[in-house]
PDB file of N, CA, C and O in Angstrom:
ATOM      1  N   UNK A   1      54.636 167.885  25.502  1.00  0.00           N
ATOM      2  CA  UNK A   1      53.562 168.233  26.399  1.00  0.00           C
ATOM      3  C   UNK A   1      52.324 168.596  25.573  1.00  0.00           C
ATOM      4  O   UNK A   1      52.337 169.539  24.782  1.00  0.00           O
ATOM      5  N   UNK A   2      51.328 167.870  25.766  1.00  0.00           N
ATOM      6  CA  UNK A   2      50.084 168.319  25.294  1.00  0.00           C
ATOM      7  C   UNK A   2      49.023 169.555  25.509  1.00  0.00           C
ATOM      8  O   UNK A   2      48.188 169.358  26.392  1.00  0.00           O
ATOM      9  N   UNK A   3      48.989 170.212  25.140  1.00  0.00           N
ATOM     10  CA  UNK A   3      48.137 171.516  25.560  1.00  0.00           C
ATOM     11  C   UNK A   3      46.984 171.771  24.781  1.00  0.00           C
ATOM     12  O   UNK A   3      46.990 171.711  23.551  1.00  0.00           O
ATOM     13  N   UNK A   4      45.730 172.130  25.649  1.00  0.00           N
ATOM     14  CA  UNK A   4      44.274 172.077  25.432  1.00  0.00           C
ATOM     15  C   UNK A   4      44.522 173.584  24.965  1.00  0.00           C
ATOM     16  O   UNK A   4      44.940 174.537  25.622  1.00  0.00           O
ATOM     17  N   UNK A   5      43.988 173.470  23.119  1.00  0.00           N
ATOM     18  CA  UNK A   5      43.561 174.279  22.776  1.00  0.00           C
ATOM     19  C   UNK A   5      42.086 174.372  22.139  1.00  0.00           C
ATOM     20  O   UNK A   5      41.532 173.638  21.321  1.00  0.00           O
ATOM     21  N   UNK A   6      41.631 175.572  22.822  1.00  0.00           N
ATOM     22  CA  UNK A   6      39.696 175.390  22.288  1.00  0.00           C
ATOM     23  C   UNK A   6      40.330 176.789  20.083  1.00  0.00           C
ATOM     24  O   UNK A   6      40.898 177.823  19.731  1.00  0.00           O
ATOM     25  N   UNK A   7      39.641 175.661  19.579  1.00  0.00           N
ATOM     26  CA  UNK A   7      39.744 176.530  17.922  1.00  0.00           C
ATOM     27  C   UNK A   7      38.390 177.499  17.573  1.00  0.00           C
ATOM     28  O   UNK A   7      37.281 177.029  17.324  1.00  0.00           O
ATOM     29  N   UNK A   8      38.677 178.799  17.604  1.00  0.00           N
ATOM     30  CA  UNK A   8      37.908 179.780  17.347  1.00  0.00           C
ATOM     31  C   UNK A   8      37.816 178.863  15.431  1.00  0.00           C
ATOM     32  O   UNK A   8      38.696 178.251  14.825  1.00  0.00           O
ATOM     33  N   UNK A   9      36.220 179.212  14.995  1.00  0.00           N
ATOM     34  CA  UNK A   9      35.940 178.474  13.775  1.00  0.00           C
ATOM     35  C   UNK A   9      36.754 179.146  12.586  1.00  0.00           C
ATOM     36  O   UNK A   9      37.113 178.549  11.571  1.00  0.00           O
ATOM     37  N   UNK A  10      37.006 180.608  12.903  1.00  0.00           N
ATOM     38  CA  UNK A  10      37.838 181.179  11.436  1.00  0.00           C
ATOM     39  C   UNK A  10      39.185 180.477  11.389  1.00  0.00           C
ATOM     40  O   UNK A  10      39.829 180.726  10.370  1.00  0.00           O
ATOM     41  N   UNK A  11      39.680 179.762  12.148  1.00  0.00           N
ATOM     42  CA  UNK A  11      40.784 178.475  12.107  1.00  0.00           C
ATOM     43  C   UNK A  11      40.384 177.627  11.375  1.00  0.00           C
ATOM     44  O   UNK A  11      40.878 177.702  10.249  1.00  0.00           O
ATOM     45  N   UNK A  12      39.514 176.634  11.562  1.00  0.00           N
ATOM     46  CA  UNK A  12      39.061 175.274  10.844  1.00  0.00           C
ATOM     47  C   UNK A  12      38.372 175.832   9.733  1.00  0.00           C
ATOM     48  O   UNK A  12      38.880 175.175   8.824  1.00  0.00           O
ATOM     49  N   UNK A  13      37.528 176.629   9.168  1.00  0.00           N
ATOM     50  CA  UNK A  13      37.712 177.598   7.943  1.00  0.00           C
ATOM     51  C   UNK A  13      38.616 177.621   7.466  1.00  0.00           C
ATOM     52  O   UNK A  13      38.657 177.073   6.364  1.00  0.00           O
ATOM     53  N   UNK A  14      39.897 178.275   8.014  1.00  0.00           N
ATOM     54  CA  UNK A  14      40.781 178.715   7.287  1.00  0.00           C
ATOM     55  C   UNK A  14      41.821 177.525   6.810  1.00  0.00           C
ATOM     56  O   UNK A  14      42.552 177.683   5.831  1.00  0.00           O
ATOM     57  N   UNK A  15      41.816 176.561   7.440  1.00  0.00           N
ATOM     58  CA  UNK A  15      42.200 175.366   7.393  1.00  0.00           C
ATOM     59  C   UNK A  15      41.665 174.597   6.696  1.00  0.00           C
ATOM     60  O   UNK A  15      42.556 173.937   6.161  1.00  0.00           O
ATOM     61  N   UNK A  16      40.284 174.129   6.221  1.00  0.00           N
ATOM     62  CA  UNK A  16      39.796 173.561   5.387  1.00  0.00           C
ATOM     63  C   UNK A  16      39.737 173.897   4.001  1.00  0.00           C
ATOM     64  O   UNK A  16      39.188 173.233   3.121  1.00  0.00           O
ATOM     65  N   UNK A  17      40.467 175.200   3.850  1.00  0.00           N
ATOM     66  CA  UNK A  17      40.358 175.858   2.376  1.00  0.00           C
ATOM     67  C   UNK A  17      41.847 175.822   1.823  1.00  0.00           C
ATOM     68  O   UNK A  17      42.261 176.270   0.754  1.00  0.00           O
ATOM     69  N   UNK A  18      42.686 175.034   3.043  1.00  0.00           N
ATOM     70  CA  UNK A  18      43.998 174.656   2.037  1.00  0.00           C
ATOM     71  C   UNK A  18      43.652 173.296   1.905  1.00  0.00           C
ATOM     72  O   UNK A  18      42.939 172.628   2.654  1.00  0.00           O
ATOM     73  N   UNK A  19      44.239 172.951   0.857  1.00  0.00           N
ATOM     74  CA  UNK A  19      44.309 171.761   0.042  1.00  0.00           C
ATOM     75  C   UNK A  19      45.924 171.270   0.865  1.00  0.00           C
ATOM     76  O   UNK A  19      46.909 172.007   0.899  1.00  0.00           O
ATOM     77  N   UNK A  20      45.844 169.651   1.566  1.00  0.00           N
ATOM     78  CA  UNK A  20      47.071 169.122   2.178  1.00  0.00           C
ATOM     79  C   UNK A  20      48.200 169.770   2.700  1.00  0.00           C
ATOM     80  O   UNK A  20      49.394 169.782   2.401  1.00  0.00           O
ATOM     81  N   UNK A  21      47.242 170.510   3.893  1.00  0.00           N
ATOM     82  CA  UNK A  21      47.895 171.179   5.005  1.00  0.00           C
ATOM     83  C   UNK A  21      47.776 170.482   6.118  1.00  0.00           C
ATOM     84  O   UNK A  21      46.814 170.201   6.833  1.00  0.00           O
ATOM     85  N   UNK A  22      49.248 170.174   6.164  1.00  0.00           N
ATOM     86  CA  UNK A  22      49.816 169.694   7.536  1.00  0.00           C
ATOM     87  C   UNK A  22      49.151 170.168   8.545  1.00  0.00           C
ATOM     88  O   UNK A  22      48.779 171.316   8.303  1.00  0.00           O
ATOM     89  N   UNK A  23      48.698 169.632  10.016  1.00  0.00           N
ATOM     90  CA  UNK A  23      48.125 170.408  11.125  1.00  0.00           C
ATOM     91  C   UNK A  23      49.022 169.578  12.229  1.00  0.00           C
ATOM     92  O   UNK A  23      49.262 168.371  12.274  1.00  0.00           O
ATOM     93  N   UNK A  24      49.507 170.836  13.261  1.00  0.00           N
ATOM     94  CA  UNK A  24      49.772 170.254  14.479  1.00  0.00           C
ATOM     95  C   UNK A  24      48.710 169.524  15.599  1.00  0.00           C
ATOM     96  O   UNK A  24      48.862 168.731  16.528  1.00  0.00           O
ATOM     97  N   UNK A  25      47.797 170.084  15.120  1.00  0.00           N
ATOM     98  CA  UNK A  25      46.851 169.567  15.899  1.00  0.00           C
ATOM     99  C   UNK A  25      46.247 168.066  16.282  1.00  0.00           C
ATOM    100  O   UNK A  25      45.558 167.753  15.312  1.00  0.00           O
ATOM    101  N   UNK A  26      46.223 167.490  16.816  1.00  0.00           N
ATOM    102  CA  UNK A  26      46.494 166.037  16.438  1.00  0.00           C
ATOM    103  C   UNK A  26      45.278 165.213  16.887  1.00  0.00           C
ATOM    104  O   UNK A  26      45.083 164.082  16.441  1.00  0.00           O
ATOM    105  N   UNK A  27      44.353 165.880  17.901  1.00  0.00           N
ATOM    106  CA  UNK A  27      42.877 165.281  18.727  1.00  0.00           C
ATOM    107  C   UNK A  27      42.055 166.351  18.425  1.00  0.00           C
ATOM    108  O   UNK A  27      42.530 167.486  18.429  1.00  0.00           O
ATOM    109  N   UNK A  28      40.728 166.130  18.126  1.00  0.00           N
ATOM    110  CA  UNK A  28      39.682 167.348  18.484  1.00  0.00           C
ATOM    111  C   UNK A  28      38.872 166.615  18.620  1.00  0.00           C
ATOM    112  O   UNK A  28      38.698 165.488  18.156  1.00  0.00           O
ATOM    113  N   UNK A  29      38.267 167.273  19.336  1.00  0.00           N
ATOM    114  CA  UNK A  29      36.816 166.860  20.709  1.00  0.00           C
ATOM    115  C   UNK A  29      36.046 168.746  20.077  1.00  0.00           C
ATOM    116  O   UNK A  29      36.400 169.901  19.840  1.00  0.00           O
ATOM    117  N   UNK A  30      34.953 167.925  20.094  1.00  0.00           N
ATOM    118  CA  UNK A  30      34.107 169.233  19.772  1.00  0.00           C
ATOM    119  C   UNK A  30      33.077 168.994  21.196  1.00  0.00           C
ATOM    120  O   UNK A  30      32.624 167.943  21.650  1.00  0.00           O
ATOM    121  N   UNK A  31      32.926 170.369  21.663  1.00  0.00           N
ATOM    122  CA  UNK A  31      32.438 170.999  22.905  1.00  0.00           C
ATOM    123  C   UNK A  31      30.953 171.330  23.069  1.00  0.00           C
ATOM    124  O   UNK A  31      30.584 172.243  22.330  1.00  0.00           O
ATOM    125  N   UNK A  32      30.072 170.836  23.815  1.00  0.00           N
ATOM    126  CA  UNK A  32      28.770 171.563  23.442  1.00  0.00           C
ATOM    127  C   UNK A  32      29.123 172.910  25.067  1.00  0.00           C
ATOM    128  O   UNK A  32      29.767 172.891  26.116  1.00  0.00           O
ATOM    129  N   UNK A  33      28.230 173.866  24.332  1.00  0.00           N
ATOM    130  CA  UNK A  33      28.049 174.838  25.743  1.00  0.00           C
ATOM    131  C   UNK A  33      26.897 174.494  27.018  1.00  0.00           C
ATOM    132  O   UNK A  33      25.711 174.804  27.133  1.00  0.00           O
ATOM    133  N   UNK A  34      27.769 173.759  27.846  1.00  0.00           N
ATOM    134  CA  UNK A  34      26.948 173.511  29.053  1.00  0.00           C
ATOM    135  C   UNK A  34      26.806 174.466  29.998  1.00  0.00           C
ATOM    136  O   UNK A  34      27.196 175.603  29.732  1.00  0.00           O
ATOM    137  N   UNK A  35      26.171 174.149  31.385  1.00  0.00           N
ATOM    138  CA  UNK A  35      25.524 175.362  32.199  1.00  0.00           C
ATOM    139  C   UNK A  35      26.813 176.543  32.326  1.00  0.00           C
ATOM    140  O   UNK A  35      26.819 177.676  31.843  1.00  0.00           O
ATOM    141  N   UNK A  36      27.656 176.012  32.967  1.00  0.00           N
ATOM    142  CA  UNK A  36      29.032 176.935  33.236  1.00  0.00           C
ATOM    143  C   UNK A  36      29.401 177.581  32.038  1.00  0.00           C
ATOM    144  O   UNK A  36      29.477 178.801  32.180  1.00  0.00           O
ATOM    145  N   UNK A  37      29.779 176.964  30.344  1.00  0.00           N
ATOM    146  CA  UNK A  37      30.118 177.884  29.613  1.00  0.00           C
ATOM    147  C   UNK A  37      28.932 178.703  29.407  1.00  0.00           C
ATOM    148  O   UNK A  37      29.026 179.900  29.679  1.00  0.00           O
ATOM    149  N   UNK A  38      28.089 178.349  29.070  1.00  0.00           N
ATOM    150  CA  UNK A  38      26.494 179.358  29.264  1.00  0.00           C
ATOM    151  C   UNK A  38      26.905 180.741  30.204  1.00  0.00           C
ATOM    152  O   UNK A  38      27.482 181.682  29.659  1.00  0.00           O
ATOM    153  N   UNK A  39      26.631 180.769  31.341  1.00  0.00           N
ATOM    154  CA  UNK A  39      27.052 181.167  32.152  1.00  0.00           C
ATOM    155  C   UNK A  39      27.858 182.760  31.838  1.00  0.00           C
ATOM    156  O   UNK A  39      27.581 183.954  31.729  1.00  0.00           O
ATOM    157  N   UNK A  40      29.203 181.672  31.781  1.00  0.00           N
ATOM    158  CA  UNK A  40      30.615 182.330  31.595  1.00  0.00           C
ATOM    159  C   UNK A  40      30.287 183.082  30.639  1.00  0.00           C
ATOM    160  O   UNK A  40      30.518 184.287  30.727  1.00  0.00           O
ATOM    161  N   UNK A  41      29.540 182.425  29.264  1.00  0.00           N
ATOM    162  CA  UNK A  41      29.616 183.472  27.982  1.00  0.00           C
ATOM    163  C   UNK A  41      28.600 185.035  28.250  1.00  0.00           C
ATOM    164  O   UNK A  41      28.639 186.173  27.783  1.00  0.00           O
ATOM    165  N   UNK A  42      27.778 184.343  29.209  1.00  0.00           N
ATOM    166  CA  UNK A  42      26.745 185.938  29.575  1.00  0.00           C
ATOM    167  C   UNK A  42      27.436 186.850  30.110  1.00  0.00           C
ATOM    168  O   UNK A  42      27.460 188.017  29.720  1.00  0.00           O
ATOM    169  N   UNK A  43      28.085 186.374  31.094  1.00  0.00           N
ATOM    170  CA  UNK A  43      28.744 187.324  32.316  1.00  0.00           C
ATOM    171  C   UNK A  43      30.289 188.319  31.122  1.00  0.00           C
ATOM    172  O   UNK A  43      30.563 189.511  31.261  1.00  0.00           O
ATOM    173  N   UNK A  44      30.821 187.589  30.341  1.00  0.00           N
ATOM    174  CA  UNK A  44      31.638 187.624  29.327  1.00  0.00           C
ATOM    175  C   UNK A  44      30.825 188.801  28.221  1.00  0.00           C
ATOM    176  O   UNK A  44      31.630 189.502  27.608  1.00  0.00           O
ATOM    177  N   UNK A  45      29.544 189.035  27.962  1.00  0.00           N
ATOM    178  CA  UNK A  45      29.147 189.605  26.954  1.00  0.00           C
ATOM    179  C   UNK A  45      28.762 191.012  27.771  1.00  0.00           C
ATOM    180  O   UNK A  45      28.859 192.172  27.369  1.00  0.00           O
ATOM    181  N   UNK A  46      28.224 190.431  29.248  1.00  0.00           N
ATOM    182  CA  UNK A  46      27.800 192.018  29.699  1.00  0.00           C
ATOM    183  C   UNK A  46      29.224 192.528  30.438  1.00  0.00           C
ATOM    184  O   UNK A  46      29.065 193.702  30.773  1.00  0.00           O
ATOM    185  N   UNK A  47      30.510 192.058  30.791  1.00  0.00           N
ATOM    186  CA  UNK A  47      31.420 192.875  30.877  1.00  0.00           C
ATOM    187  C   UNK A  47      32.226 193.384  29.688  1.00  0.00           C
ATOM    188  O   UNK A  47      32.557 194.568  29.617  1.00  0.00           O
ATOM    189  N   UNK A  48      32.569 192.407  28.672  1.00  0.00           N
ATOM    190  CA  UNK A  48      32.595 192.973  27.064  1.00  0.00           C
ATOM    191  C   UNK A  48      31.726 193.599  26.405  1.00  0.00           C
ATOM    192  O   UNK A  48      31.095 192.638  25.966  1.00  0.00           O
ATOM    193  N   UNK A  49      31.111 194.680  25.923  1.00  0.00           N
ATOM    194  CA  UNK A  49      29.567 194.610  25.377  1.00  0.00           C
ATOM    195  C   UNK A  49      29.974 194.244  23.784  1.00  0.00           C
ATOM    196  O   UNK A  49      29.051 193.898  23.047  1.00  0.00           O
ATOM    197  N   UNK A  50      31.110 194.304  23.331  1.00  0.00           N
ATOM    198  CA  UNK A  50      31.858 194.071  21.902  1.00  0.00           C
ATOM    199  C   UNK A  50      31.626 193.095  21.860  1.00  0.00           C
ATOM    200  O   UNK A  50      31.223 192.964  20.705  1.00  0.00           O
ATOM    201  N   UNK A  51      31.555 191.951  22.436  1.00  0.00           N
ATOM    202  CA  UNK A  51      31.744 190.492  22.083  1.00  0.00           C
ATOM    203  C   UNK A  51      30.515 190.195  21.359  1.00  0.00           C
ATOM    204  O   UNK A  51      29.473 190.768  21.677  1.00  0.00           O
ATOM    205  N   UNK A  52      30.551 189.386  20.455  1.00  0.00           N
ATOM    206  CA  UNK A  52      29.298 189.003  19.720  1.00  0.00           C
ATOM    207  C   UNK A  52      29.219 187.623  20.368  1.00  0.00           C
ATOM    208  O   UNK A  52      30.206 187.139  20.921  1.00  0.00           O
ATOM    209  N   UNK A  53      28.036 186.983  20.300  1.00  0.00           N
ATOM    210  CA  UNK A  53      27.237 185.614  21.037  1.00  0.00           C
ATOM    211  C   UNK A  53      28.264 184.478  21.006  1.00  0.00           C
ATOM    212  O   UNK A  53      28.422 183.693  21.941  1.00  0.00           O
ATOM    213  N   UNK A  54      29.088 184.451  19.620  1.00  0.00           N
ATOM    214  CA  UNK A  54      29.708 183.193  19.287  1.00  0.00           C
ATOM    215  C   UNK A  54      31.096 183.836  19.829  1.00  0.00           C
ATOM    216  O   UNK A  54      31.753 183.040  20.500  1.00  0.00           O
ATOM    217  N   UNK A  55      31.514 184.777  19.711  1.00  0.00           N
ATOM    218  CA  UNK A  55      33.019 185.082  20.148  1.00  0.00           C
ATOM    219  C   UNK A  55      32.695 185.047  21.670  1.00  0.00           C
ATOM    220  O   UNK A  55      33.583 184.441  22.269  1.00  0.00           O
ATOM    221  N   UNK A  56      31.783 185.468  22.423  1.00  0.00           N
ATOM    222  CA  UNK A  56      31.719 185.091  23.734  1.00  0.00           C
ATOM    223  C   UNK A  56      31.880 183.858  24.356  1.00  0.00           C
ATOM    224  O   UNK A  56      32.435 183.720  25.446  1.00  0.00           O
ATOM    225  N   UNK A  57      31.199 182.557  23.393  1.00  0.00           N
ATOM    226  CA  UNK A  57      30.695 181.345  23.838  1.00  0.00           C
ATOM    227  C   UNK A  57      32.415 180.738  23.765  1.00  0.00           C
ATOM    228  O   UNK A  57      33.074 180.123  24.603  1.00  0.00           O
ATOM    229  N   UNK A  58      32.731 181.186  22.487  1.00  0.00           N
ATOM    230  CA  UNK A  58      34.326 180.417  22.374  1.00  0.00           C
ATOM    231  C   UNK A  58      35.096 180.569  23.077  1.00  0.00           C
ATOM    232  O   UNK A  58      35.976 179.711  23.033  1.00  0.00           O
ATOM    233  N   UNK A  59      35.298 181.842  24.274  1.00  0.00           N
ATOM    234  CA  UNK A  59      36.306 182.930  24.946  1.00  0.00           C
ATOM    235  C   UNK A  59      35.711 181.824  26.429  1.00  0.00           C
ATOM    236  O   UNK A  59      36.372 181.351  27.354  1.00  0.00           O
ATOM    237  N   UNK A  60      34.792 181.759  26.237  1.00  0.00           N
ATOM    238  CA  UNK A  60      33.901 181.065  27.864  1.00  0.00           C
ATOM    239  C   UNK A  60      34.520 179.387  27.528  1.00  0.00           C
ATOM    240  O   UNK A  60      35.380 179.142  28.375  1.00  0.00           O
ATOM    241  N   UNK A  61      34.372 178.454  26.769  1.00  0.00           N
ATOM    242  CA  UNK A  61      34.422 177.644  26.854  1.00  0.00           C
ATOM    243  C   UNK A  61      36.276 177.208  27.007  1.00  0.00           C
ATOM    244  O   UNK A  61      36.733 176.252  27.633  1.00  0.00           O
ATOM    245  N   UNK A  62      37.061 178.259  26.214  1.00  0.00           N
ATOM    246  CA  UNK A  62      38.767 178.086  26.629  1.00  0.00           C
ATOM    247  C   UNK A  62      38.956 178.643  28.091  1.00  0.00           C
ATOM    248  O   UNK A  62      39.751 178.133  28.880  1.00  0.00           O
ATOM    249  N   UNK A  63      38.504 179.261  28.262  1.00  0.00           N
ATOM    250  CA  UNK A  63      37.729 179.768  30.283  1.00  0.00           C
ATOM    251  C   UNK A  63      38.032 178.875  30.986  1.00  0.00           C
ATOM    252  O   UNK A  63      38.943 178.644  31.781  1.00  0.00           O
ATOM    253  N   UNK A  64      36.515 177.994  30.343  1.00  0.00           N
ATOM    254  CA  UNK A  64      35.719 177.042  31.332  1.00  0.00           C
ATOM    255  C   UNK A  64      37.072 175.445  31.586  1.00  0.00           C
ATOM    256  O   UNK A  64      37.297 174.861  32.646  1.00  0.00           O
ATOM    257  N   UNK A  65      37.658 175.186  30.313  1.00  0.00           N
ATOM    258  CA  UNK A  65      38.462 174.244  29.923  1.00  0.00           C
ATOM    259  C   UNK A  65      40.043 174.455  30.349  1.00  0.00           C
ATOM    260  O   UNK A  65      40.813 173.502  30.463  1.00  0.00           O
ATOM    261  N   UNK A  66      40.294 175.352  30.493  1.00  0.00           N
ATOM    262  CA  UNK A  66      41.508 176.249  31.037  1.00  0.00           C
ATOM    263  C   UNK A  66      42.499 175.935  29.845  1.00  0.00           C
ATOM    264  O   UNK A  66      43.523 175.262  29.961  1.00  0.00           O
ATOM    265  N   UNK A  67      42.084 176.467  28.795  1.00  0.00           N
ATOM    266  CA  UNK A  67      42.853 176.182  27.396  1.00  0.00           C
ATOM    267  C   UNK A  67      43.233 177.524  26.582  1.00  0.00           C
ATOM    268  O   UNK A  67      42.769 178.660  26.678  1.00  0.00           O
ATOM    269  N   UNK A  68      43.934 177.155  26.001  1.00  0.00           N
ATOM    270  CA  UNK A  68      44.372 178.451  24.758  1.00  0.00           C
ATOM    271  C   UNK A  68      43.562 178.287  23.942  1.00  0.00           C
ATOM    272  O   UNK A  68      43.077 177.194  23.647  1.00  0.00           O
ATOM    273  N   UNK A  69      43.166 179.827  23.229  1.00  0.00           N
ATOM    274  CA  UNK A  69      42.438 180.494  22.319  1.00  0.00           C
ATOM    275  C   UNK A  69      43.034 180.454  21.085  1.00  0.00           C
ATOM    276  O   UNK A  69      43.818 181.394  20.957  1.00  0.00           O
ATOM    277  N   UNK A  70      42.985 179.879  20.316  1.00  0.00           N
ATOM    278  CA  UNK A  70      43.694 179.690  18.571  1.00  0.00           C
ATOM    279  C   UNK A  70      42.515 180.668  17.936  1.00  0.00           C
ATOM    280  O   UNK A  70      41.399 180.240  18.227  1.00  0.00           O
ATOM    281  N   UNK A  71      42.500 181.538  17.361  1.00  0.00           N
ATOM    282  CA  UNK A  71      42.132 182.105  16.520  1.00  0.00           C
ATOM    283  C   UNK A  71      42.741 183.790  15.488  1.00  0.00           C
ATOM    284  O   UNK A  71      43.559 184.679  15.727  1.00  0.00           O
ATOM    285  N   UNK A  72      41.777 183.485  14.327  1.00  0.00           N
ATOM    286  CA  UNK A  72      42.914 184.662  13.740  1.00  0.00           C
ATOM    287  C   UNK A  72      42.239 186.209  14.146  1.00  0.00           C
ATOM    288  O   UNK A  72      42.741 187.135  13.508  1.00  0.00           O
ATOM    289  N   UNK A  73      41.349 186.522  14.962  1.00  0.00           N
ATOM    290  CA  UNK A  73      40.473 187.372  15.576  1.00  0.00           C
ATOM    291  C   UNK A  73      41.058 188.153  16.466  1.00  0.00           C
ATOM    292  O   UNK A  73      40.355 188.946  17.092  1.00  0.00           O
ATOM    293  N   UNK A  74      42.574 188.081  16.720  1.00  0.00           N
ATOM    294  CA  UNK A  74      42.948 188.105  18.388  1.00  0.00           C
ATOM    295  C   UNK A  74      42.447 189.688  18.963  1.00  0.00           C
ATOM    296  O   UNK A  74      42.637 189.921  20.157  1.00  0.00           O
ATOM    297  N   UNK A  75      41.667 190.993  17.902  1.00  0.00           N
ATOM    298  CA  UNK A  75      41.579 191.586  18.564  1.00  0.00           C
ATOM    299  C   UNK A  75      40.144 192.120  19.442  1.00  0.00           C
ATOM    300  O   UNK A  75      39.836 193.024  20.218  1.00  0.00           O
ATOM    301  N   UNK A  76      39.197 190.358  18.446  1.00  0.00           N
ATOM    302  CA  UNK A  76      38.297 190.421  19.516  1.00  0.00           C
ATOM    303  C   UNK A  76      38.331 189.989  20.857  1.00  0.00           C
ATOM    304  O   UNK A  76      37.394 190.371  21.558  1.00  0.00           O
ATOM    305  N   UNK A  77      39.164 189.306  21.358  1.00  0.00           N
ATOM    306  CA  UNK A  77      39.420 188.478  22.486  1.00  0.00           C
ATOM    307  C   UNK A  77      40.306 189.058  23.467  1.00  0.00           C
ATOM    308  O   UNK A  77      40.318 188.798  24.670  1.00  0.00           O
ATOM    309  N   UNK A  78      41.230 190.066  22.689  1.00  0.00           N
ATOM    310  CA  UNK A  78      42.557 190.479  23.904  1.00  0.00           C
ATOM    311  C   UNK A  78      42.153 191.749  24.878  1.00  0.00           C
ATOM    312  O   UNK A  78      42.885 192.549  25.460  1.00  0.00           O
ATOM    313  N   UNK A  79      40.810 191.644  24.843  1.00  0.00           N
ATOM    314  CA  UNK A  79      40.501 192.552  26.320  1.00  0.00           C
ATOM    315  C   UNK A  79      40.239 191.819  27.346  1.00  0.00           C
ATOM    316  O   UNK A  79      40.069 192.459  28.384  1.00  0.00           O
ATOM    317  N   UNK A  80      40.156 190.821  27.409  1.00  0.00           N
ATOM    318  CA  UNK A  80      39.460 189.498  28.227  1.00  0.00           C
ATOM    319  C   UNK A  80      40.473 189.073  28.741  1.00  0.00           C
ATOM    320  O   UNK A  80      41.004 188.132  28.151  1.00  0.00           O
ATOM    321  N   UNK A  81      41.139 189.588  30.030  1.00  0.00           N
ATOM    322  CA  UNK A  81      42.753 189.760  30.976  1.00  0.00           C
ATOM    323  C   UNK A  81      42.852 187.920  31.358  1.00  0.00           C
ATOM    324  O   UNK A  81      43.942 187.557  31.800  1.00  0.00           O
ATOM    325  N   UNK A  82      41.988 187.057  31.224  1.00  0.00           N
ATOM    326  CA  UNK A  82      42.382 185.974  31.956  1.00  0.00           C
ATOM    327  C   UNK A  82      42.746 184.897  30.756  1.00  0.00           C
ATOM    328  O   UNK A  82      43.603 184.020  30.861  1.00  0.00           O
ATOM    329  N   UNK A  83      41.860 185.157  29.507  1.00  0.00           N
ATOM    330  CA  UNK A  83      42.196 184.476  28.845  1.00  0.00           C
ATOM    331  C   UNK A  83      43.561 184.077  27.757  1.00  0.00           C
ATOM    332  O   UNK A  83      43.823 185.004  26.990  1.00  0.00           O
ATOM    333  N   UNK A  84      44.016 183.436  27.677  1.00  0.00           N
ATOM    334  CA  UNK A  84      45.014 183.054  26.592  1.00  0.00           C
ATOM    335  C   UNK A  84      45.294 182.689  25.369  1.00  0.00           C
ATOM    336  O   UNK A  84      45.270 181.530  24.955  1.00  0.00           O
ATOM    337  N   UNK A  85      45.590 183.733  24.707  1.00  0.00           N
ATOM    338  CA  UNK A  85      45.635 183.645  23.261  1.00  0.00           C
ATOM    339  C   UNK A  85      46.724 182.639  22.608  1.00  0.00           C
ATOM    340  O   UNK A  85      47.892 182.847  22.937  1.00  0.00           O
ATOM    341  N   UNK A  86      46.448 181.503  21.663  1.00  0.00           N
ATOM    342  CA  UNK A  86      47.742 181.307  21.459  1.00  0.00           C
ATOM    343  C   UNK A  86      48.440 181.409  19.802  1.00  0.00           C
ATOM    344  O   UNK A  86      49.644 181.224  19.627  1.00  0.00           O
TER     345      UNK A  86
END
């Protein structure tokens, strides 16, 4: 079964700094923030006030996409009750 995961960037960072590391990951589609993640990431920053611009936009767009959250951050994200960390 295939499952939509949106990659917080300290992943693909952290991933690009091993040398011939295997990835499960097998498709990526890179996302621009349209009206709805826009949106989502405001409404996301003024009920978080912690969230910084880019941890908002990433938290809005696995939201907007109805996907899991890959990142190594999880304790900026795990106040945010709808979203899914994976």
């Amino acid at each position: 079964m295939v499952k939509k995961v949106v990659l917080d960037t300290n992943i693909l960072v952290d991933f690009l700094r091993q040398p011939k590391k295997v990835t499960i990951f097998k498709k990526t589609e890179l996302v621009l923030a349209d009206k709805n993640i826009s949106k989502r990431a405001g409404t996301l920053m003024r009920d978080f006030p912690h969230l910084y611009l880019a941890d908002a936009l990433v938290a809005a767009t696995a939201l907007e996409k109805k996907a899991f959250l890959c990142t190594l951050n999880k304790s900026h994200f795990k106040k945010i009750p709808s979203l899914t960390l994976y």
